[in-house]
C-alpha positions in Angstrom: 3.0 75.2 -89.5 4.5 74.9 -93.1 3.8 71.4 -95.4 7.3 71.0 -94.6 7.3 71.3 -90.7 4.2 69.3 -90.4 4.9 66.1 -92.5 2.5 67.0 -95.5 4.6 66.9 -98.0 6.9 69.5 -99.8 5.0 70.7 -103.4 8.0 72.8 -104.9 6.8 76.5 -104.0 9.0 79.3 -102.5 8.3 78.7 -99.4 8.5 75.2 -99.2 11.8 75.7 -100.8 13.1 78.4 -98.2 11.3 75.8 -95.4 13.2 72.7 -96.7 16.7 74.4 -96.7 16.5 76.0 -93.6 15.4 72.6 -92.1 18.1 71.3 -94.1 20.7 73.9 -93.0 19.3 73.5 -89.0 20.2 69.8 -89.7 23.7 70.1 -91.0 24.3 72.7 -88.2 22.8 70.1 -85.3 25.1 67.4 -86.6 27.8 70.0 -86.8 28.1 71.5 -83.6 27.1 68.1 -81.6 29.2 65.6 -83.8 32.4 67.7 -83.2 35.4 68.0 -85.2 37.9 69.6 -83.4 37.0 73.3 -84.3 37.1 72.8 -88.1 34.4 75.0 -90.0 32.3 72.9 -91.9 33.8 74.4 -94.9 37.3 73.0 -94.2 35.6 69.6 -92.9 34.3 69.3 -96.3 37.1 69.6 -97.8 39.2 67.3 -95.8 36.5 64.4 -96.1 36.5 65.3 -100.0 40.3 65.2 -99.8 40.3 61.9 -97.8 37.9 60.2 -100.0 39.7 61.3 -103.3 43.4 61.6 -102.6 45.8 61.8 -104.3 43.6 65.4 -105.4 44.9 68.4 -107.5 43.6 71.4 -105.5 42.0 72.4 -108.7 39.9 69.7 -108.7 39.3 70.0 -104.8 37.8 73.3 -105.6 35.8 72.1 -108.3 34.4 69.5 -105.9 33.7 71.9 -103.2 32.5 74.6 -105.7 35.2 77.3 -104.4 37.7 79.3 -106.4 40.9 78.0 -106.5 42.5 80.9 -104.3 40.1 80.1 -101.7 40.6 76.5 -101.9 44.5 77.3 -101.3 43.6 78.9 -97.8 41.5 76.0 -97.0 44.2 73.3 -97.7 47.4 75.6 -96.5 45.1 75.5 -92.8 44.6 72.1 -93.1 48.4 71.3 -94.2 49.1 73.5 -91.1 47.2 71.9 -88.9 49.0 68.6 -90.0 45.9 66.9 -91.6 47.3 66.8 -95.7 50.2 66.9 -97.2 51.8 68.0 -100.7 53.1 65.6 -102.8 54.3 66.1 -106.5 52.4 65.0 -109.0 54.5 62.1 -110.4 52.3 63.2 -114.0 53.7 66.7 -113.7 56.1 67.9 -111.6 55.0 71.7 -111.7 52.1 70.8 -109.9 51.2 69.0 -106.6 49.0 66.1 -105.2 46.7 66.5 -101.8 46.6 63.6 -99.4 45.0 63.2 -96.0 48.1 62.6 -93.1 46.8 59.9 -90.2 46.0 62.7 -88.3 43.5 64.0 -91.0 41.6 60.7 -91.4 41.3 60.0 -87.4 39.7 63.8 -87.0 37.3 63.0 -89.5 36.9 59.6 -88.6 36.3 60.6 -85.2 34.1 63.2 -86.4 32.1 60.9 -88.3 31.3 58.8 -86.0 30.2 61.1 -83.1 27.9 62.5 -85.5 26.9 59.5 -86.9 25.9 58.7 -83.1 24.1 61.8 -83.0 21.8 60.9 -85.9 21.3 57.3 -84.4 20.0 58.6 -81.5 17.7 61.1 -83.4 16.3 58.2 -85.9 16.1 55.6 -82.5 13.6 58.3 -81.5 11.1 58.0 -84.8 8.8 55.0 -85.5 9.7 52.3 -88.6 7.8 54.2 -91.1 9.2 57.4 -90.3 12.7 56.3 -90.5 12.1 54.8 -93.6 10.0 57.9 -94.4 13.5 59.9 -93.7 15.7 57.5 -95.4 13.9 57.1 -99.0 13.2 61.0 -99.0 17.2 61.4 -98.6 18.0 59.2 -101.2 15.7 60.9 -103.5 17.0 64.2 -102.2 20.6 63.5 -103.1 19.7 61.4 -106.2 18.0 64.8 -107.5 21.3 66.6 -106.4 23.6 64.2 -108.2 25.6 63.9 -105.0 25.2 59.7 -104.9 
């Protein structure tokens, strides 16, 4: 059993790294596939939460935010706009180009989504003792902090 998989600690070698992110990737997946959201890739749920917590958006920046090209960020939001969960609106700063919002429909799915999965990881962190929770917790803030994603 790896550092990682046994609770050791992570020291910052290859393999710890390829551990971490595949535990990391088996979380996001976990949440993912038992937290639901209505057959969006995770891809396109990111973007709708990132859309929802930023609107009005340029699609520019929405790719920037997601680290996507632009042209692939247009696929992403032309589903999404099809799908009924954002709309266009001009830019009122210039009319050439247009603003991203979430519709109702957009914010209930991830709402929805959010909160199934949010369940999910309740029920996973009910299962741990005090000090491991806060183990989890403080290791996740440091995580992100590191990232610059807080």
């Amino acid at each position: 059993m790896t550092r990682a998989m046994s609770g050791d600690g992570i020291v910052g070698g290859a393999d710890d790294v390829a551990t971490l992110y595949h535990l990391l990737t088996r979380i996001n997946r976990t949440l993912r596939t038992r937290g639901g959201s209505r057959n969006l890739s995770a891809g396109v749920a990111a973007a709708l939460w990132t859309i929802i917590n930023h609107a009005p958006i340029r699609l520019s920046e929405l790719a920037d935010r997601e680290s996507v090209t632009a042209p692939t960020m247009s696929r992403i939001v032309a589903a999404l706009e099809e799908q009924g969960f954002v709309e266009r609106t001009p830019d009122p700063d210039d009319g050439r180009a247009r603003l991203l919002n979430p519709t109702p429909a957009g914010v209930e799915l991830i709402s929805n989504a959010r909160t199934e999965r949010a369940r999910v990881l309740a029920e996973a962190l009910d299962g741990l003792d005090d000090a491991d929770r806060s183990t989890v917790g403080r290791g996740l803030v440091i995580l992100a902090d590191a990232l610059g994603t807080i």
